[in-house]
DOGUFI-372845 format. One record per residue (C-alpha): residue in one letter; x, y, z. Coordinates in pm, whole numbers, padded with zeros to 5 digits, always signed. Layout:
REM residues N
aXYZ/...
This chain:
REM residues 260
x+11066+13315+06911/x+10981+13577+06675/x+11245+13883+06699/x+11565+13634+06787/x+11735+13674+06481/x+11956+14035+06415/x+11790+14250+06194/x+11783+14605+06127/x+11497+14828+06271/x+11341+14926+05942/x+11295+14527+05909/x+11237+14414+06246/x+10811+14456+06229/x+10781+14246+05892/x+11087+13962+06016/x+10899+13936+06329/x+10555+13858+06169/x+10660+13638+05897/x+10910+13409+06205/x+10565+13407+06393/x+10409+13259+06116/x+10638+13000+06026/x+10759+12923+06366/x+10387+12840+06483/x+10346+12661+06142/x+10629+12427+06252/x+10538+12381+06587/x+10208+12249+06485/x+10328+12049+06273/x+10544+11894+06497/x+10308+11900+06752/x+10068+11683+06568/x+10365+11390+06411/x+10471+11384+06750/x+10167+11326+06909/x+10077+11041+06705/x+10369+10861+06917/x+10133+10823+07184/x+09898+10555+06954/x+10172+10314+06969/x+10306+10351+07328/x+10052+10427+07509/x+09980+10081+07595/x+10218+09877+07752/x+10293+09505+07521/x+10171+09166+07622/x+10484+08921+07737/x+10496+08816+07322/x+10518+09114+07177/x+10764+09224+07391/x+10990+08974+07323/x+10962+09064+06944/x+10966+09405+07012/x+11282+09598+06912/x+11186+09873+07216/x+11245+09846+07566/x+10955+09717+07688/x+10961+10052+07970/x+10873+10268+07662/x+10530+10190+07699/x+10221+10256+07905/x+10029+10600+08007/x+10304+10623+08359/x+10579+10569+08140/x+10530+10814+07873/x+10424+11090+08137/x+10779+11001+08362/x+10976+11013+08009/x+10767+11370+07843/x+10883+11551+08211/x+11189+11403+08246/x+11305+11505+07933/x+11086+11834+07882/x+11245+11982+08188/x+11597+11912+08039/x+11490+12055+07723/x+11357+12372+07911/x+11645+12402+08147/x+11885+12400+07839/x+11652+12666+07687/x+11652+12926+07928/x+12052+12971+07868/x+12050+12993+07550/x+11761+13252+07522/x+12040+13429+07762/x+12243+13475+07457/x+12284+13809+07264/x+12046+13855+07004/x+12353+13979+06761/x+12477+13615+06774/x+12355+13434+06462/x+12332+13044+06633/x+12076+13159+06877/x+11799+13169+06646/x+11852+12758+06498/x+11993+12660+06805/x+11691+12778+07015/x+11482+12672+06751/x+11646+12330+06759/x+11567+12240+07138/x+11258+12371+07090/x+11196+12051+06847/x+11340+11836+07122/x+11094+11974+07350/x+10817+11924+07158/x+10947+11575+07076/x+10918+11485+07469/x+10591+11682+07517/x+10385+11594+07239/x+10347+11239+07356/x+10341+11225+07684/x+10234+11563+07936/x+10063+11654+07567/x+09820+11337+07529/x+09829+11136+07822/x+09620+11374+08113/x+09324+11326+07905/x+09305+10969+07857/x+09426+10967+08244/x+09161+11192+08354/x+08874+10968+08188/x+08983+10672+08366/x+09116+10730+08698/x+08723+10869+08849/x+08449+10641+09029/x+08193+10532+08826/x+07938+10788+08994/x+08133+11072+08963/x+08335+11049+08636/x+08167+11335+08379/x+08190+11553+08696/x+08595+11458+08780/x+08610+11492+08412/x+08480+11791+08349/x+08695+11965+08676/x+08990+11801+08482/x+08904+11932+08091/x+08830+12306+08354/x+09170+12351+08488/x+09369+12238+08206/x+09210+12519+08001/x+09230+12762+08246/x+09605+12675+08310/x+09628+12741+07936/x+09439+13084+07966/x+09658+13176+08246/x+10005+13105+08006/x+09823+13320+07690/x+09824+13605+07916/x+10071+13584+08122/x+10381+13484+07918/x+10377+13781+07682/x+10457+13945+08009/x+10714+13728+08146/x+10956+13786+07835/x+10929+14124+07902/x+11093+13999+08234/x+11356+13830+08053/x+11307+13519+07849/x+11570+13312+08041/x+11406+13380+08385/x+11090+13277+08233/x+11200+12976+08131/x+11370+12867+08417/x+11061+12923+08633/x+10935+12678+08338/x+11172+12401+08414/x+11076+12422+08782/x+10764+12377+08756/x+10850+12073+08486/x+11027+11902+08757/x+10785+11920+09026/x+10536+11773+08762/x+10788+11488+08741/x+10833+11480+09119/x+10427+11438+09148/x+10339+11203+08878/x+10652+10942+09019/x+10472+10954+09370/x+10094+10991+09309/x+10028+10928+09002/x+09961+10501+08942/x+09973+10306+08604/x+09595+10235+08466/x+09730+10025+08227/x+09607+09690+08288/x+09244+09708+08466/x+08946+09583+08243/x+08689+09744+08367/x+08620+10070+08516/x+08494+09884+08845/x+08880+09739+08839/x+09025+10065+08738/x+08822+10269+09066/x+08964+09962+09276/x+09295+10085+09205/x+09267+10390+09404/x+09065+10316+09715/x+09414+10348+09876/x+09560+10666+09950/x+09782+10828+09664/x+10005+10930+10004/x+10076+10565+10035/x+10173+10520+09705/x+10422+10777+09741/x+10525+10613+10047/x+10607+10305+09867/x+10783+10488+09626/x+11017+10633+09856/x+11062+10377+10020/x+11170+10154+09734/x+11490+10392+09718/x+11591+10263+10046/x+11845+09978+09988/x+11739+09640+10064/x+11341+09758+10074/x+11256+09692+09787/x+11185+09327+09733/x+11026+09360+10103/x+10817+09666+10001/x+10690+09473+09694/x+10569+09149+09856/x+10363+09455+10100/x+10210+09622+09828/x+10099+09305+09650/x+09853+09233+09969/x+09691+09613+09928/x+09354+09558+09798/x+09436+09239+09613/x+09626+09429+09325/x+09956+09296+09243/x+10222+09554+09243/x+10316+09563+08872/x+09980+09579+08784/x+09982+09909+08929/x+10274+10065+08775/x+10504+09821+08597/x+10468+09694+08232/x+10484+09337+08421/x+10141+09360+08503/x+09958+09218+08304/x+10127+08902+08336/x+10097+08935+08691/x+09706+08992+08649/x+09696+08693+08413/x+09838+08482+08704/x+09625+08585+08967/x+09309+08569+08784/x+09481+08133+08704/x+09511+08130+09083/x+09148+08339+09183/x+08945+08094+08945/x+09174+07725+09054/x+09055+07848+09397/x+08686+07853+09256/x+08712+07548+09115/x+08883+07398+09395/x+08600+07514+09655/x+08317+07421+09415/x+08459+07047+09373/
């Protein structure tokens, strides 16, 4: 962001180091008071604290904050790459840009910014996790080598076009994580948590899809509920762990029933 506000040449090197230095200052900072978002949310609340809870209750859980930090991160972007557009003689790009910057690290921090690692650690079979793991921690990083060197270069392109190519990728992330990517907010164990994804992640996009269909979706519910003996809003709703209360009521009457 460094270089955004007019300034004379004989100026420009020092005004460009000392925006650097503040501008990463403050985006650290905000970095880190928006992360710590993610300790409260995070997990999704039981059926009496969400009744006292002033928040909608769809606020919470790792799905929701990652649907939420795209959603709005690709709105911030998009907004972002028109106004780096503007001249650099016009003295409201600089607070303006650095403004929605904020707002993007507001959506971020939370969700895409916390949430992949705490995914990551749970989502792997119990004989393969440090290796899934470590394949996960090994392309994040190496995305984030790939963006040092590369986006020096891409404002050269123009700062706009960079960001726009930003925003598109944004959205696909959205796109992906709506279809493939399920809730792991309510398992208890990791045996539970593997459970979760002996089905295909293409069938979980399926039902996605096909819950836009009108009239599908209390059908498409009732279908999913019988896949692998996971109740649907276990999987991805904040529901679930009522849900999971009542089945594990109805798994151990049926115990007790069959022992008497």
């Amino acid at each position: 962001m460094a270089g955004l506000r007019p300034q004379s040449a004989n100026a420009a090197d020092k005004s460009n180091t000392y925006d650097s230095l503040r501008f990463t200052i403050g985006f650290g900072a905000a970095n880190a008071v928006f992360s710590a978002m993610a300790y409260f949310l995070v997990e999704p609340l039981s059926a009496e604290k969400r009744r006292k809870s002033k928040l909608p209750a769809w606020l919470y859980g790792r799905r929701s904050l990652l649907l939420l930090s795209l959603g709005g991160g690709t709105l911030m972007l998009f907004i972002l790459a028109f106004l780096l557009g503007l001249k650099e003689s016009n003295p409201a790009k600089l607070p303006v840009v650095l403004v929605f910057v904020i707002l993007f690290t507001f959506f971020y921090s939370p969700g895409a910014g916390c949430v992949p690692f705490l995914y990551s650690a749970e989502v792997w079979p119990n004989e393969g996790r440090e290796v899934g793991m470590s394949w996960a921690v090994f392309w994040n990083f190496l995305g984030a080598g790939l963006l040092a060197l590369f986006v020096p270069r891409g404002f050269q392109w123009g700062a706009s076009k960079l960001f726009g190519v930003f925003t598109g990728f944004s959205f696909l992330a959205f796109l992906l994580v709506w279809l493939y990517v399920p809730g792991t907010d309510h398992a208890v164990t990791l045996e539970e948590m593997s459970a979760k994804f002996n089905s295909s992640l293409f069938g979980h996009g399926n039902k996605k899809l096909a819950k836009l269909k009108p009239g599908t979706r209390r059908g498409t519910n009732a279908a999913v509920q019988g896949t692998n003996g996971v109740p649907p809003a276990a999987v991805d709703g904040v529901e679930g762990e009522a849900a999971g209360e009542a089945e594990g009521r109805t798994e151990a009457e049926v115990e007790g029933r069959t022992e008497g």
